[in-house]
C-alpha positions in Angstrom: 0.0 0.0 0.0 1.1 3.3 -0.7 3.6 4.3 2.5 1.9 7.6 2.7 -1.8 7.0 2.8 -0.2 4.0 5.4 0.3 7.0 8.0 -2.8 9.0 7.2 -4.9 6.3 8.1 -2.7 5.7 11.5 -3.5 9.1 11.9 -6.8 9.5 11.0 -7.5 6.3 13.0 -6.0 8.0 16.5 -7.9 11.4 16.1 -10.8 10.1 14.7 -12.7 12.3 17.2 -10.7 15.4 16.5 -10.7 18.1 14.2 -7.7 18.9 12.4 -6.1 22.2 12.2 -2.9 22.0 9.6 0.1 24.5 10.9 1.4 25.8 7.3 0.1 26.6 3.8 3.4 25.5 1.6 3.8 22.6 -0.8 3.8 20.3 2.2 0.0 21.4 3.4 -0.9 21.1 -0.4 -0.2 17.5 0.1 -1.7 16.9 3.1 -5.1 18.5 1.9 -5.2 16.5 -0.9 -4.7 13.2 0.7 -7.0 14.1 3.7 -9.8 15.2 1.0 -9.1 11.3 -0.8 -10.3 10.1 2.7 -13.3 12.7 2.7 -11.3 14.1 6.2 -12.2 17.8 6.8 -10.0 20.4 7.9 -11.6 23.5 10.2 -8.8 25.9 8.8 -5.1 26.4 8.3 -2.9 28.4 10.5 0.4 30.6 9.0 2.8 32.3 10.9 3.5 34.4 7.9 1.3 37.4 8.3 0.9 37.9 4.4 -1.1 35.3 3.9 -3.4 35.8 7.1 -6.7 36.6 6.2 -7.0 35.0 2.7 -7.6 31.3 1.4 -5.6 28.3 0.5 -6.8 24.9 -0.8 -10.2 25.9 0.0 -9.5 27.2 3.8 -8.6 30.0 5.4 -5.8 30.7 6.8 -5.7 32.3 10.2 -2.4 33.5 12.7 -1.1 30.2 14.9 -2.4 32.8 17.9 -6.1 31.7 16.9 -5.2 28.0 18.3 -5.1 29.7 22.0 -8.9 29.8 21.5 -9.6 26.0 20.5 -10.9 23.5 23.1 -7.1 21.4 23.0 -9.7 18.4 23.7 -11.2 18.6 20.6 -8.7 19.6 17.9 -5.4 18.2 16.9 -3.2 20.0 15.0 -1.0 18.6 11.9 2.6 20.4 11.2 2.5 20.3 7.3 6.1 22.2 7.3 9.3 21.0 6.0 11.1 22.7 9.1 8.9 21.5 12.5 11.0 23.1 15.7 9.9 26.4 15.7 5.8 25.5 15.2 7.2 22.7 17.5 8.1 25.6 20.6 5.0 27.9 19.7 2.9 25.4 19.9 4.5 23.8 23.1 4.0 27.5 24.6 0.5 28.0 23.9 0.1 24.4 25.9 -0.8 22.0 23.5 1.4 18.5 24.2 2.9 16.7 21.3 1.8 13.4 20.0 -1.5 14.5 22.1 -2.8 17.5 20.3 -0.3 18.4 17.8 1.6 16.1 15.1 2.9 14.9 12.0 2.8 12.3 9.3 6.6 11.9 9.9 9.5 12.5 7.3 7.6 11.0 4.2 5.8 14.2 3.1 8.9 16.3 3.9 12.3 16.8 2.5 15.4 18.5 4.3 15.2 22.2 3.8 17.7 23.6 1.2 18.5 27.0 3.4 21.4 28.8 1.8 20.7 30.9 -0.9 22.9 30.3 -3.9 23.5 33.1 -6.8 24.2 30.8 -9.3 21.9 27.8 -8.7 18.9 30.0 -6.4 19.5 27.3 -3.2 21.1 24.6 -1.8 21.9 23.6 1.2 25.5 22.2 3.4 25.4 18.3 3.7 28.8 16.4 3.9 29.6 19.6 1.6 27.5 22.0 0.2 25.0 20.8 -2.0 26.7 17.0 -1.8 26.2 14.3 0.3 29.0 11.3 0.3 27.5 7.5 0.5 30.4 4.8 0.9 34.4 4.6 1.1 35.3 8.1 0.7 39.0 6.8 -0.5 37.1 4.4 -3.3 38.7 3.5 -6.9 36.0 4.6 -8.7 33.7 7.8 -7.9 30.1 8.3 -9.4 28.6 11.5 -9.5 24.7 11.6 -9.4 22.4 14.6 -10.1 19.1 15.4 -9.9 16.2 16.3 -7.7 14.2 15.0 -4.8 14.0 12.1 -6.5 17.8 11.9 -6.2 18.2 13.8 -3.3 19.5 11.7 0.1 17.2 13.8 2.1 14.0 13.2 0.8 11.3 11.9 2.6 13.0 10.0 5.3 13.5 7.0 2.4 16.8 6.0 1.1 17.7 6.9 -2.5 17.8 5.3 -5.2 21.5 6.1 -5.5 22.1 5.0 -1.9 21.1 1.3 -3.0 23.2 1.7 -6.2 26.0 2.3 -3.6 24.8 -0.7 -1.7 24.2 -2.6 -5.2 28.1 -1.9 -5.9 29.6 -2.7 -2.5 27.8 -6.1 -2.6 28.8 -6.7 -6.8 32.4 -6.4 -5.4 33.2 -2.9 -7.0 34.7 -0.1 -4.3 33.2 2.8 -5.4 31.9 6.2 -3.8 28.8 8.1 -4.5 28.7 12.1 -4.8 24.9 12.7 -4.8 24.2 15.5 -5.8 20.2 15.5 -6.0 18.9 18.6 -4.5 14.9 19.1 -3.9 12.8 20.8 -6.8 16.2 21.4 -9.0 15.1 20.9 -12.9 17.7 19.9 -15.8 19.4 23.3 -15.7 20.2 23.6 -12.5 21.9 20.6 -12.8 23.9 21.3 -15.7 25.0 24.6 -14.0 25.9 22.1 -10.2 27.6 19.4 -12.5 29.8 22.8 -14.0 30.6 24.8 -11.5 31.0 21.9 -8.9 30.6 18.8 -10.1 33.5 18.3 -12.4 36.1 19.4 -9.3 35.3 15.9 -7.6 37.0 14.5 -10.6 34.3 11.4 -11.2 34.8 9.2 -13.2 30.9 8.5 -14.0 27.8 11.2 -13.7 24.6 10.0 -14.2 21.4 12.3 -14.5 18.0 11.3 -12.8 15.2 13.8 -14.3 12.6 14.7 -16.3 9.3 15.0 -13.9 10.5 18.7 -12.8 10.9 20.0 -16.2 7.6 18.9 -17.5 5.5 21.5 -17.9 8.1 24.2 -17.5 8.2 24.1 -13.3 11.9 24.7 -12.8 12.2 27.9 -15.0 10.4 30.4 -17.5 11.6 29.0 -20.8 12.4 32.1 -22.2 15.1 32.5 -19.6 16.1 28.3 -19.9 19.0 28.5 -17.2 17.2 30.6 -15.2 15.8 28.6 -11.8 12.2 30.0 -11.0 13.7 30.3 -7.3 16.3 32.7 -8.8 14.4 34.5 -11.0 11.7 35.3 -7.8 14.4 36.1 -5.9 16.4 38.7 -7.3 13.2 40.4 -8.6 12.5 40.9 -5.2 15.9 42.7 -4.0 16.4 46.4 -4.2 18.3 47.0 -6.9 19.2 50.9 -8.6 20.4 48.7 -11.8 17.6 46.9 -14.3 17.6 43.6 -14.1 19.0 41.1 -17.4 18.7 37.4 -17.7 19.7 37.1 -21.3 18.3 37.4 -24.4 14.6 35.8 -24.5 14.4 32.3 -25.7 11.5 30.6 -28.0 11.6 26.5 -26.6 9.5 24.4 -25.5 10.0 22.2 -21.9 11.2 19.0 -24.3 13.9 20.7 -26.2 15.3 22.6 -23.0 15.5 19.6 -21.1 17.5 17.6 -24.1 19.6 20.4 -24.5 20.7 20.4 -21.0 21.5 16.8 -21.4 23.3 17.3 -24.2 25.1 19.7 -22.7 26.0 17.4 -20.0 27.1 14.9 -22.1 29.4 17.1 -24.2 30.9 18.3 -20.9 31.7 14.6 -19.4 32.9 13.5 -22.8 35.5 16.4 -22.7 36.6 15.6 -19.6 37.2 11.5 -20.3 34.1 11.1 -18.0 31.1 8.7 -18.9 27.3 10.4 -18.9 24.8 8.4 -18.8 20.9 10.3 -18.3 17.9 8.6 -17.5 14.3 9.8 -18.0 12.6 9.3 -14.6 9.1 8.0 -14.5 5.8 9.6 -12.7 2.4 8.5 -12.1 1.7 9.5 -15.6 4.0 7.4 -17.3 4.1 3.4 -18.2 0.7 1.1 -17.4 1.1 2.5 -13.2 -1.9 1.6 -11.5 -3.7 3.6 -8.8 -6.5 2.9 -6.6 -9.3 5.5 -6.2 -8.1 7.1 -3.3 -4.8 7.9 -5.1 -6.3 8.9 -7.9 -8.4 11.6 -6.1 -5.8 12.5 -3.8 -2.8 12.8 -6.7 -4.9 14.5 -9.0 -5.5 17.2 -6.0 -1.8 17.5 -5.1 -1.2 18.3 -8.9 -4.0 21.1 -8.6 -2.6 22.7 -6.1 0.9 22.7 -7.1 -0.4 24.2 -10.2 0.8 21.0 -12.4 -0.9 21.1 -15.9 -0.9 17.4 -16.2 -1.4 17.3 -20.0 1.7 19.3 -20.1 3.3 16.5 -18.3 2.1 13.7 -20.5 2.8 15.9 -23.3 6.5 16.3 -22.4 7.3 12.9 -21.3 5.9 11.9 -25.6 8.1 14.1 -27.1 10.7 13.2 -25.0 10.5 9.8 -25.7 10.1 10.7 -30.0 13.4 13.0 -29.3 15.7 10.7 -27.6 15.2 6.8 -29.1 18.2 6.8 -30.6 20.7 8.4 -28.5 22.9 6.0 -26.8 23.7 8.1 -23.4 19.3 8.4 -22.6 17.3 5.9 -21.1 14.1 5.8 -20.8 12.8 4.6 -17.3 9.9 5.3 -17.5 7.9 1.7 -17.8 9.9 0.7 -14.9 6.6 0.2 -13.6 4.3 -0.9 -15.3 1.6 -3.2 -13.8 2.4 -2.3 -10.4 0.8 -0.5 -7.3 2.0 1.1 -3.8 5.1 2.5 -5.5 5.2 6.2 -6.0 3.4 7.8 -2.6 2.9 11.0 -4.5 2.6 12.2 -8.2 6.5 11.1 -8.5 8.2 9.9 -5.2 9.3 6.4 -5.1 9.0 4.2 -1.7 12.4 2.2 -1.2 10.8 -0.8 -3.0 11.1 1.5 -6.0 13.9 3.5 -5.7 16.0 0.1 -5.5 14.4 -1.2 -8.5 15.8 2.1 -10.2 19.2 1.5 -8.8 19.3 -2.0 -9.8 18.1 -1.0 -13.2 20.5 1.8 -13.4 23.5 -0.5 -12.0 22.5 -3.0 -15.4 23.2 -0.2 -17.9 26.5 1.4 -16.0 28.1 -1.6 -14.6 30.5 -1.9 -17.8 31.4 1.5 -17.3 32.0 1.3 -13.7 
């Protein structure tokens, strides 16, 4: 069963007589409204400690200050951090009284990844693991170092799961080959900010394979404005933002569509590593949208909210993933991953996270295709 509707009902089954307040309005509250609504759970509102969006309406509820929870009956609500960071909700709501695991709590680390906190001028964010932006996963003095980019799908830090390129590690160790892992997988990154990581940093660690995990963030255009292809929408918000006497230039405007931007920064990728005597290999990641995936209702009505209020155009998605798939049969550095699959349920807990059951089936697959390589 899917690992994340596992927890909702644990949770829905121990406050069954409460109602449930959700502390935060992100991407992380989008979530958890659309799985509670799959379950036909209401929620009496949300609360924000950001005072801009006080007063107005998310998801279908309003949003209030966390000061409104000093007025609820603590017998008779529980309240459900939908935040990617918990400790400071964690002290307010410890202040105003209310006792964890009682009347406040969480679905855990599945619906969360690790924040990315440091703002980056060339890639938007990142954030410092073993080094910035890079976590290390195996024998740090290894032969043979594999460099892997991508996003919360590659990221070590996602969801409290293990990555898929923590079981390729594991994969290699037990195959005999003494290798280390860079990952490089960063949450919400899209095919140009990994191009610009794998430049600027990626290179220095000398690898002697880089493989690319992507695709699902730069369908429908999520990770940038295409006329502005290497760009980051985080970037772009950011420094329209700041103060600036100076107008603001982010190159001439572009005319692509998602398809042809993500190929070309694969392309790009590859022509790097090849200059450097390094072998590229890119695979095309799959999503609920791609290969024969089955869903039950529940996760049909709960994905297909997530994807409305994360504003994914899913058309868009399906529409990128076909021409991909037209543009790329015969180049010999792509695979396609995306029928990985097929036929099977209780994989992806959202529109494109993998449980560990699936993100070792990617390593393994991956492993087949780079193990002469290796």
């Amino acid at each position: 069963m899917n690992c994340l509707f596992e927890r909702v009902e644990v949770f829905l089954d121990l406050f069954k007589d409460k109602e449930i307040i959700l502390y935060g309005s992100g991407s992380v509250a989008a979530k958890i409204v659309a799985v509670l609504q799959a379950y036909e759970r209401e929620i009496k509102y949300i609360v924000d400690g950001n005072e801009e969006k006080q007063g107005r309406e998310k998801y279908g509820l309003f949003i209030k200050s966390p000061y409104a929870l000093l007025d609820e009956n603590k017998k008779k609500v529980v309240v459900l951090l939908a935040l990617t960071a918990y400790e400071e909700a964690e002290k307010e709501l410890n202040k105003m009284g209310y006792e964890k695991n009682v009347n406040y709590t969480s679905l855990g680390d599945i619906i969360r990844g690790k924040m990315a906190d440091m703002f980056d001028p060339f890639l938007g964010y990142t954030r410092m693991d073993d080094v910035e932006g890079f976590t290390f996963l195996g024998n740090r003095k290894a032969s043979k170092r594999i460099l892997t980019i991508g996003s919360s799908t590659t990221d070590s830090a996602t969801g409290g799961i293990n990555s898929w390129p923590y079981y390729l590690q594991k994969k290699c160790e037990k195959e005999g080959m003494d290798c280390l892992i860079i990952n490089g997988g960063m949450t919400g990154y899209y095919s140009g900010q990994e191009l610009l990581k794998l430049l600027r940093d990626g290179i220095y660690f000398e690898p002697d394979l880089v493989i690319s995990f992507s695709g699902y963030n730069d369908a429908g255009n999520l990770g940038c404005d295409l006329k502005y292809p290497l760009v980051s929408s985080y970037l772009y918000n950011t420094v329209e933002k700041m103060k600036q006497d100076k107008k603001r230039g982010y190159g001439y405007e572009k005319q692509i569509t998602s398809a042809e931007n993500w190929l070309k920064n694969i392309r790009m990728m590859n022509g790097i590593c090849r200059e450097f005597d390094i072998a590229f290999f890119s695979f095309l990641e799959p999503c609920i949208h791609t290969g024969d995936y089955l869903l039950d209702e529940k996760e049909r009505i709960g994905f297909f909210n997530i994807q409305k209020y994360l504003n994914r155009n899913v058309d868009e998605i399906i529409e990128f993933y076909i021409n991909v798939r037209e543009m790329t049969g015969d180049i010999p550095y792509i695979y396609d991953l995306t029928d990985i699959f097929s036929g099977r349920s209780g994989i992806f807990y959202d529109t494109c996270h993998c449980n560990e059951e699936g993100n070792q089936m990617i390593a393994d697959e991956i492993y087949q295709k780079i193990v002469n390589r290796v």
